[in-house]
PASEBA-1860 file (N, C-alpha, C; in nm, 3 decimals):
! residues 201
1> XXXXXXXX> 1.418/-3.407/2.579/1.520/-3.348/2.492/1.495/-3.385/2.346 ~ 1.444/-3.532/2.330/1.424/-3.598/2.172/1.315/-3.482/2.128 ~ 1.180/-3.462/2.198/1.096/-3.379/2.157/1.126/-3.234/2.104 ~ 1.261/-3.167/2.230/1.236/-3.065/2.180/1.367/-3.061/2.027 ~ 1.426/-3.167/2.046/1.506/-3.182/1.906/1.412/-3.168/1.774 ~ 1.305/-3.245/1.780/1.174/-3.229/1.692/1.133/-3.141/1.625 ~ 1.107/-3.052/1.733/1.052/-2.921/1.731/1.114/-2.825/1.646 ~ 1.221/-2.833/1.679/1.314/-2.738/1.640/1.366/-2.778/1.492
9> XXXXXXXX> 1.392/-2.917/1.459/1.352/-2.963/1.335/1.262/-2.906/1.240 ~ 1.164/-2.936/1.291/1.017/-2.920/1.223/1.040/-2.742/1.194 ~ 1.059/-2.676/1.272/1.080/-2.546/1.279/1.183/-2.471/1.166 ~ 1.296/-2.552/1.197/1.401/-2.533/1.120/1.382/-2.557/0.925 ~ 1.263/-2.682/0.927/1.174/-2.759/0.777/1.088/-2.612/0.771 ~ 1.026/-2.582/0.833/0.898/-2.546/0.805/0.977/-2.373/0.767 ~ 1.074/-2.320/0.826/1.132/-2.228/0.764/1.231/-2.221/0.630 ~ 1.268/-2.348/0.608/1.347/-2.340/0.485/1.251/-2.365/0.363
17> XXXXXXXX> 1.127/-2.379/0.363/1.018/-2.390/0.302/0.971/-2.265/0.186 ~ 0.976/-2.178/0.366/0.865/-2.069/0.342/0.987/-1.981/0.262 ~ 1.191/-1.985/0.319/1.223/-1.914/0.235/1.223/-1.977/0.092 ~ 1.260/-2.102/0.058/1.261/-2.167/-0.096/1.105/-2.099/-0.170 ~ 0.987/-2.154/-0.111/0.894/-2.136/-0.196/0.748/-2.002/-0.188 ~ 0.831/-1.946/-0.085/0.747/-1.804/-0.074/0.876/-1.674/-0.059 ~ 0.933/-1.651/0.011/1.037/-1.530/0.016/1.134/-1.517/-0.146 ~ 1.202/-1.612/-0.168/1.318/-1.640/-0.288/1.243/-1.568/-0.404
25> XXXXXXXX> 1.070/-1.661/-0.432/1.070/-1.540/-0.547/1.037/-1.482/-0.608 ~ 0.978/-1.400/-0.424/0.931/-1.268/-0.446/1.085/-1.176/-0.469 ~ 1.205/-1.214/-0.397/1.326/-1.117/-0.413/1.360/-1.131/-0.551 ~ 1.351/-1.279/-0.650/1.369/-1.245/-0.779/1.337/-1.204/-0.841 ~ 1.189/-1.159/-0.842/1.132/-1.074/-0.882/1.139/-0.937/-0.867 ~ 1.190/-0.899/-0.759/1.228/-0.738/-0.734/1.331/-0.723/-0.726 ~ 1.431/-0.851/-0.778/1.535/-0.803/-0.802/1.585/-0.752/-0.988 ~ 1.475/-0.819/-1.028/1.463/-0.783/-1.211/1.406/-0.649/-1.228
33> XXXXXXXX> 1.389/-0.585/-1.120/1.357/-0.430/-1.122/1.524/-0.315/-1.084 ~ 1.626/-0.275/-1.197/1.735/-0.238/-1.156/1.712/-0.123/-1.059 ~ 1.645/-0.075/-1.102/1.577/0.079/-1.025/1.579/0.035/-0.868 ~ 1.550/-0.055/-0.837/1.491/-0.088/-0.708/1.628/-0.154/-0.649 ~ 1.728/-0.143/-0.677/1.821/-0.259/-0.663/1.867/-0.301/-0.475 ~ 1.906/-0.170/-0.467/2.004/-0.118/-0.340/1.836/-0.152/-0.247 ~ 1.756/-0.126/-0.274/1.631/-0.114/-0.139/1.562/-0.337/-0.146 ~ 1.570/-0.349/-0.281/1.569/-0.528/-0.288/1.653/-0.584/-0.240
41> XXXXXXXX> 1.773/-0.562/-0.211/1.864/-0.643/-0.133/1.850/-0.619/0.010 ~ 1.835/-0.482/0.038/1.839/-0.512/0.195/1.656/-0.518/0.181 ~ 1.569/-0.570/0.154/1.442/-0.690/0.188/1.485/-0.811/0.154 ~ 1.600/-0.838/0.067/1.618/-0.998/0.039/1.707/-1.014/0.193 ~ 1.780/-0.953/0.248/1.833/-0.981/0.333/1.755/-0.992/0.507 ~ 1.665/-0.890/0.514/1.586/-0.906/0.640/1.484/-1.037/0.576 ~ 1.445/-1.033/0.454/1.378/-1.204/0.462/1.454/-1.289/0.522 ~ 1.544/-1.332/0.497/1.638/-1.428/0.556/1.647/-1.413/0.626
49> XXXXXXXX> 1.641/-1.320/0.736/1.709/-1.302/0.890/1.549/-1.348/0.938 ~ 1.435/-1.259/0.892/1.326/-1.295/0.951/1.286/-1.458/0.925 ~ 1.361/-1.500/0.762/1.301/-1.655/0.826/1.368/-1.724/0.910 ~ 1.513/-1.724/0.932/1.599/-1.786/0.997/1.535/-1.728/1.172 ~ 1.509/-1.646/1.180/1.432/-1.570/1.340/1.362/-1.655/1.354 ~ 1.241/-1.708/1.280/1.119/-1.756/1.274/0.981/-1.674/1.265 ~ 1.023/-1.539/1.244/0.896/-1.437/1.251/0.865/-1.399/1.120 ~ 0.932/-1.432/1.020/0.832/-1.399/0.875/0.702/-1.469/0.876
57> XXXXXXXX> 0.708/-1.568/0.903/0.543/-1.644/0.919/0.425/-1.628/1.002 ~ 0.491/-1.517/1.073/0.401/-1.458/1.239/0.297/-1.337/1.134 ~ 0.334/-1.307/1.005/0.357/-1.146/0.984/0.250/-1.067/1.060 ~ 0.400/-1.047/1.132/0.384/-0.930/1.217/0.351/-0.817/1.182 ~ 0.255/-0.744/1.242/0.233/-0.594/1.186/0.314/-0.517/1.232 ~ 0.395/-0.402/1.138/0.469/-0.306/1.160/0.443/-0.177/1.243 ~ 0.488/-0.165/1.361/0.433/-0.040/1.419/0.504/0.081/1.342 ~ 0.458/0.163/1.373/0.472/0.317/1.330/0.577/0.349/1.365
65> XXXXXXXX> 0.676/0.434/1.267/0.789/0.472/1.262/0.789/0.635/1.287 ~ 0.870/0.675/1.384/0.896/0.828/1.427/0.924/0.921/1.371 ~ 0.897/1.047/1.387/0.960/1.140/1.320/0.867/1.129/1.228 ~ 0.810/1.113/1.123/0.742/1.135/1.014/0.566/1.124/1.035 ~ 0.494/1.233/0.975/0.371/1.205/0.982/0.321/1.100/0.929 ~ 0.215/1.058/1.034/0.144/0.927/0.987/-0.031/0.987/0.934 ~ -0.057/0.900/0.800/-0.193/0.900/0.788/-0.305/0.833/0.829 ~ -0.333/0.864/0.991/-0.435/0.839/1.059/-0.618/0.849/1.047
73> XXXXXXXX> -0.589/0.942/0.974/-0.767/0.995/0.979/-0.829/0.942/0.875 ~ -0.932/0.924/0.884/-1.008/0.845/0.757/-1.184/0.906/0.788 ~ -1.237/0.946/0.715/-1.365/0.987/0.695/-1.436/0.921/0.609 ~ -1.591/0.895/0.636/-1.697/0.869/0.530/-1.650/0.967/0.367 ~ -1.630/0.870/0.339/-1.598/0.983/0.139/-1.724/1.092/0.116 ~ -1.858/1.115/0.158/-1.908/1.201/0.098/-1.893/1.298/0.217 ~ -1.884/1.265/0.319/-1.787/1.420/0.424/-1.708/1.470/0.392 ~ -1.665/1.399/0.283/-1.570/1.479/0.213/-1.598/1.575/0.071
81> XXXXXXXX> -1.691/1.567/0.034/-1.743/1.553/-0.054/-1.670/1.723/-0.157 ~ -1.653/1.725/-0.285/-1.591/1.822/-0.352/-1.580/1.842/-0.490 ~ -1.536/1.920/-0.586/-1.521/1.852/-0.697/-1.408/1.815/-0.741 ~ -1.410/1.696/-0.776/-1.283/1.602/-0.881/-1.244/1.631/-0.975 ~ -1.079/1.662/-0.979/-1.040/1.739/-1.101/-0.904/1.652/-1.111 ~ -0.880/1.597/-1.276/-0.771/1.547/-1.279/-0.690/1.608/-1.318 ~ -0.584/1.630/-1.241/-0.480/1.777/-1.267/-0.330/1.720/-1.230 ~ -0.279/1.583/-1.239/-0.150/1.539/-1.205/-0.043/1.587/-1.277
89> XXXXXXXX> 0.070/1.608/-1.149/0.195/1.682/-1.235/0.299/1.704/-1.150 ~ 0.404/1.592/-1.179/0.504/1.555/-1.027/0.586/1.674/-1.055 ~ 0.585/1.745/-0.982/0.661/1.858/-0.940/0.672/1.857/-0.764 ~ 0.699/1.741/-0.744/0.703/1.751/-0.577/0.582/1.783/-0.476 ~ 0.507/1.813/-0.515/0.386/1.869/-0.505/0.235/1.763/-0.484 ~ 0.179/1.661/-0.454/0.092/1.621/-0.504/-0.049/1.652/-0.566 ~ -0.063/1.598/-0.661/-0.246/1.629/-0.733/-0.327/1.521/-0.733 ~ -0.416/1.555/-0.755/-0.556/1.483/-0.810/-0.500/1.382/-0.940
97> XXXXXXXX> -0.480/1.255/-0.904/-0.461/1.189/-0.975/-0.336/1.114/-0.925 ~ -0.264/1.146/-0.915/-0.131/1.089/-0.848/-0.145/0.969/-0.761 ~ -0.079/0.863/-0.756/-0.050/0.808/-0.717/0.117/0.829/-0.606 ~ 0.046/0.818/-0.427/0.216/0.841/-0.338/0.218/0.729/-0.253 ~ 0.280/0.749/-0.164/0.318/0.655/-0.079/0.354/0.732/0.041 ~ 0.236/0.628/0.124/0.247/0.683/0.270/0.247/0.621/0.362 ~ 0.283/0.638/0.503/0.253/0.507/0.597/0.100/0.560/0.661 ~ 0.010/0.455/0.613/-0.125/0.467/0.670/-0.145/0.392/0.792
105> XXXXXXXX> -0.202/0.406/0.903/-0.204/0.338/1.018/-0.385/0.285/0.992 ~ -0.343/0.135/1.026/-0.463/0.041/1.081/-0.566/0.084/1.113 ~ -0.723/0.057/1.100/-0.832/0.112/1.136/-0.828/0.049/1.309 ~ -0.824/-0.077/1.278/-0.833/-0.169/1.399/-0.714/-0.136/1.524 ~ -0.605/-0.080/1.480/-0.514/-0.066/1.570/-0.429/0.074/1.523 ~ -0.475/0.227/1.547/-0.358/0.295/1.527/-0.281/0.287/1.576 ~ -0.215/0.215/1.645/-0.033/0.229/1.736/0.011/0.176/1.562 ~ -0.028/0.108/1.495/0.052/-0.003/1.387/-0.040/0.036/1.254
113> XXXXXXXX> 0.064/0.007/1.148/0.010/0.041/0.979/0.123/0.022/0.904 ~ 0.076/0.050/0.778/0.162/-0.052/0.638/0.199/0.129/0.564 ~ 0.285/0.102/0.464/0.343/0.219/0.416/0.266/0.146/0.297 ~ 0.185/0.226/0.236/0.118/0.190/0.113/0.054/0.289/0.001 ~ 0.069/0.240/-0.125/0.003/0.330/-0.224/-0.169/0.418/-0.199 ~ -0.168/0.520/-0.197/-0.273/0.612/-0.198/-0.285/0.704/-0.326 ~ -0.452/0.679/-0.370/-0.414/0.797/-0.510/-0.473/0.935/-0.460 ~ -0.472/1.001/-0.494/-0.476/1.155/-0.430/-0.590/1.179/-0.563
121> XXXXXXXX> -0.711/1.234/-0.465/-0.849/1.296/-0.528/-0.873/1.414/-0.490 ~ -0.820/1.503/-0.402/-0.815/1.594/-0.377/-0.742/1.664/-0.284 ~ -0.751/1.792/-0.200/-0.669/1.856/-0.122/-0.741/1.962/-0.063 ~ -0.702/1.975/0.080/-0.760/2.082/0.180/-0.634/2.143/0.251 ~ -0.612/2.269/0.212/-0.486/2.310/0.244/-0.381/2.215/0.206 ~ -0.297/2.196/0.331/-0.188/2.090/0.334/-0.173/1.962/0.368 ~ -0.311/1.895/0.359/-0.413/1.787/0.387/-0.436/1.745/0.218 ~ -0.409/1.635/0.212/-0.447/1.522/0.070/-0.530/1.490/0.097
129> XXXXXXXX> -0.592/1.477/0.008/-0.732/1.342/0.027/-0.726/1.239/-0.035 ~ -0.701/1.114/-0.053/-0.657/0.985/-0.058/-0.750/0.918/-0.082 ~ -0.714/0.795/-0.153/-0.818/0.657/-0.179/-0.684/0.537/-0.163 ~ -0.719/0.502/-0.045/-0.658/0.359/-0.017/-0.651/0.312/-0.124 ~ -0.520/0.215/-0.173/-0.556/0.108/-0.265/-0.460/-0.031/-0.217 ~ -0.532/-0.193/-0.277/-0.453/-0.237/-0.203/-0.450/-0.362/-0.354 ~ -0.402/-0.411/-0.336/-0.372/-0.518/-0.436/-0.427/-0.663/-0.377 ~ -0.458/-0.677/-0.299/-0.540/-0.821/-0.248/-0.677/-0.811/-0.375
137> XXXXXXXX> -0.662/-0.993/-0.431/-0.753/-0.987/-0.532/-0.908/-1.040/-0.433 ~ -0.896/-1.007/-0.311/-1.073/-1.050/-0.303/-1.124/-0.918/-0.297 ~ -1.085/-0.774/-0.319/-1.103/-0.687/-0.320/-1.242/-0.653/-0.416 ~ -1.174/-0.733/-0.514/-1.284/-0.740/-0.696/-1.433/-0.756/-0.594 ~ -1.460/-0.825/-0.533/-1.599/-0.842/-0.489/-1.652/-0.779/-0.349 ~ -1.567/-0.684/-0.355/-1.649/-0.583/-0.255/-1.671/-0.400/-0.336 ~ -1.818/-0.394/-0.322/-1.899/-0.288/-0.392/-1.832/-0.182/-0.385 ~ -1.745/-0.169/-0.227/-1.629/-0.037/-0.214/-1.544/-0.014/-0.265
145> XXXXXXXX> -1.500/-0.160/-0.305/-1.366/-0.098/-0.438/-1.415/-0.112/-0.559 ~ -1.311/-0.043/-0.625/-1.307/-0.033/-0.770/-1.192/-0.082/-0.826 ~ -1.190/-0.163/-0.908/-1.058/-0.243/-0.980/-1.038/-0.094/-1.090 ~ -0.879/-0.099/-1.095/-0.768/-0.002/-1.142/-0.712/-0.044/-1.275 ~ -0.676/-0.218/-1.235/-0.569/-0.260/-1.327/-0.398/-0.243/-1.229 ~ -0.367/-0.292/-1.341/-0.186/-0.257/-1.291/-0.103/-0.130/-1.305 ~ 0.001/-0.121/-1.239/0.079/0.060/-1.267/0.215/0.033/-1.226 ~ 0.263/0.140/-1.219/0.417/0.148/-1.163/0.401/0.151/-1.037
153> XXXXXXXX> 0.286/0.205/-0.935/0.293/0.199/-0.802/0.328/0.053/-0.756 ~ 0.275/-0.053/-0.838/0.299/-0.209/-0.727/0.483/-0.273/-0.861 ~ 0.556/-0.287/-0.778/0.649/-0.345/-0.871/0.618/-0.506/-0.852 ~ 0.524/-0.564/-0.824/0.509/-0.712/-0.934/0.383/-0.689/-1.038 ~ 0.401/-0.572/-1.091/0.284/-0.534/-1.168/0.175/-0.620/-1.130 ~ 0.076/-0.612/-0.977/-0.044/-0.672/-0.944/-0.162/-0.596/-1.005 ~ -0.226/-0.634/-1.022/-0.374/-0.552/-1.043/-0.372/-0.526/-0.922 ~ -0.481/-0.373/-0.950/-0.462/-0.287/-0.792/-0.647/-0.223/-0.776
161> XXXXXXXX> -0.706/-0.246/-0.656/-0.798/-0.226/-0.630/-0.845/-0.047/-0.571 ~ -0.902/0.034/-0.563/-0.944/0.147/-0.467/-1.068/0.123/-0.388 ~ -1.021/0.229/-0.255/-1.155/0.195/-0.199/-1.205/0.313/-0.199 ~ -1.309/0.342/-0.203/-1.389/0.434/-0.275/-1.487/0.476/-0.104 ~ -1.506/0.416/-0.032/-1.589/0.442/0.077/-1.580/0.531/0.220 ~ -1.419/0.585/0.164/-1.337/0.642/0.257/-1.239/0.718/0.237 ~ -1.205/0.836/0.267/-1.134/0.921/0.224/-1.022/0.896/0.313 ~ -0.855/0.865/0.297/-0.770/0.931/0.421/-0.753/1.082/0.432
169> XXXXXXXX> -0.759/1.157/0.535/-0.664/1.288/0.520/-0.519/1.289/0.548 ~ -0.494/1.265/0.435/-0.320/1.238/0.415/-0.196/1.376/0.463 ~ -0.150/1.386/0.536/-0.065/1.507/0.572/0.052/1.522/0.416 ~ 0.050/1.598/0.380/0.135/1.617/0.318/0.268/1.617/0.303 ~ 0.308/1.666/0.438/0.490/1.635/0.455/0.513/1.497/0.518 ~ 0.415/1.401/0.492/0.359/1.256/0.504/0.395/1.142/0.415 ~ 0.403/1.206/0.291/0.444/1.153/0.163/0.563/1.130/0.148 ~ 0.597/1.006/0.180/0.753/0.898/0.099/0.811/0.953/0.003
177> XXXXXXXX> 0.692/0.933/-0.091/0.729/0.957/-0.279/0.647/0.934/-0.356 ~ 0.639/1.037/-0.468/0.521/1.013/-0.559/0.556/0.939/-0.676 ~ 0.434/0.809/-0.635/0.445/0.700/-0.703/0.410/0.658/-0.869 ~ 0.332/0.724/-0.936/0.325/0.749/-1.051/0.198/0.864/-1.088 ~ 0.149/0.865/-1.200/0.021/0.933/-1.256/-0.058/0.792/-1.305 ~ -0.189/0.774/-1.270/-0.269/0.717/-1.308/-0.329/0.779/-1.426 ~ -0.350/0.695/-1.538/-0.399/0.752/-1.679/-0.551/0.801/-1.629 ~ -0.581/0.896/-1.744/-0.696/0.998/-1.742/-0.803/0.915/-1.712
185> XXXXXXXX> -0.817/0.786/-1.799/-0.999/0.717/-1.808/-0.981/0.647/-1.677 ~ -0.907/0.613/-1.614/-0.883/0.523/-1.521/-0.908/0.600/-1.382 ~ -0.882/0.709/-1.415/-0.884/0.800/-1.309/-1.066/0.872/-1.336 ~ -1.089/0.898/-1.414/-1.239/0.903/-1.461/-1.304/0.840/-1.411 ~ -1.307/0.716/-1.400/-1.365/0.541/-1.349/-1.382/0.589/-1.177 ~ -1.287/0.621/-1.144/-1.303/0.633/-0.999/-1.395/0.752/-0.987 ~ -1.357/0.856/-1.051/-1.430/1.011/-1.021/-1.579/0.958/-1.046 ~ -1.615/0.905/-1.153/-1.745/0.868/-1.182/-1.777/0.812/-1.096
193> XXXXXXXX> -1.732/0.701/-1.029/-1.859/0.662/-0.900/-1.876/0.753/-0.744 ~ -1.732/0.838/-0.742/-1.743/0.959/-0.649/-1.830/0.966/-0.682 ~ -1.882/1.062/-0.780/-2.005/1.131/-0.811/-2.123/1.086/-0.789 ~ -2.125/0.985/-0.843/-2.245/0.902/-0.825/-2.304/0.872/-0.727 ~ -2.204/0.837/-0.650/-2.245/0.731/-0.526/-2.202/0.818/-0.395 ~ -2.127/0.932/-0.382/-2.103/0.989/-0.299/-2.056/1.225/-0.263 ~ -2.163/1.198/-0.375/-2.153/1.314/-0.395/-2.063/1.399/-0.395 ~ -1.975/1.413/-0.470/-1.883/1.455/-0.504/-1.883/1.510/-0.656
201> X> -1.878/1.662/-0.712/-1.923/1.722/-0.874/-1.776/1.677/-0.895
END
């Protein structure tokens, strides 16, 4: 009984931790975003439930949510290959250039995937064509991405990486919300190594 008193101790330490010095402030931080207000509170609130659960520290991968198309497919980028035109212009609509938000499913596991920023390089019918991007900084040293800089897509203004080696085919009635316009040279930066490196005019 002393042991499992311990345990549960230790458990009980090791979660008031992770909310003080990892959960708390990331929510203060998205909570200095007013825009975001109503959707930061209920994540400040499932933090707490998940640390008090004990499963924020598991992080668990999110399975796929119903009803809405998921962006499953992913191709070699020069199978895709086309010409790049920067033509962004939120009218509900996405373009070449745009930055949306979609739930992309896992290479390693489609049952499960993350709802994440994609910039849109092109379009086939009612099919996007997408460039993953992710904000993890070991990204900088892999040849597939391309560093961005920061935007309105990440609200802790992170520097944000693309991966350039892979196209998603993004469904269109797939799209959350369109997340900003990426500026012209920045968007250039990417088109230029399309071209280069994966044939794409």
């Amino acid at each position: 009984m002393a042991s499992q008193w311990k345990t549960f101790q230790r458990m009980a330490e090791n979660a008031a931790k992770n909310l003080v010095f990892n959960e708390a402030p990331k929510l203060i931080r998205q909570l200095q975003r007013p825009e975001k207000l109503p959707r930061n509170i209920g994540l400040g609130i499932k933090a707490g439930i998940d640390v008090l659960a004990g499963t924020a520290a598991e992080e668990s991968r999110p399975a796929i949510a119903a009803g809405r198309p998921v962006t499953k497919h992913s191709v070699p980028t020069a199978h895709r290959a086309r010409k790049v035109v920067y033509a962004p212009d939120l009218d509900g609509r996405a373009d070449p250039g745009e930055v949306v938000w979609t739930w992309v499913a896992y290479e390693d596991d489609p049952t499960q995937g993350k709802d994440r920023p994609v910039l849109v390089v092109g379009r086939d019918r009612q099919t996007l064509l997408g460039l993953m991007m992710s904000s993890q900084e070991h990204r900088a040293d892999d040849r597939n991405w391309v560093g961005i800089g920061p935007g309105p897509w990440d609200y802790e203004a992170r520097a944000s990486w693309v991966r350039l080696d892979r196209v998603l085919d993004v469904p269109e009635e797939g799209i959350r919300r369109e997340g900003a316009i990426l500026n012209r040279e920045t968007f250039e930066i990417v088109a230029a190594r399309l071209r280069a490196e994966y044939s794409w005019s």
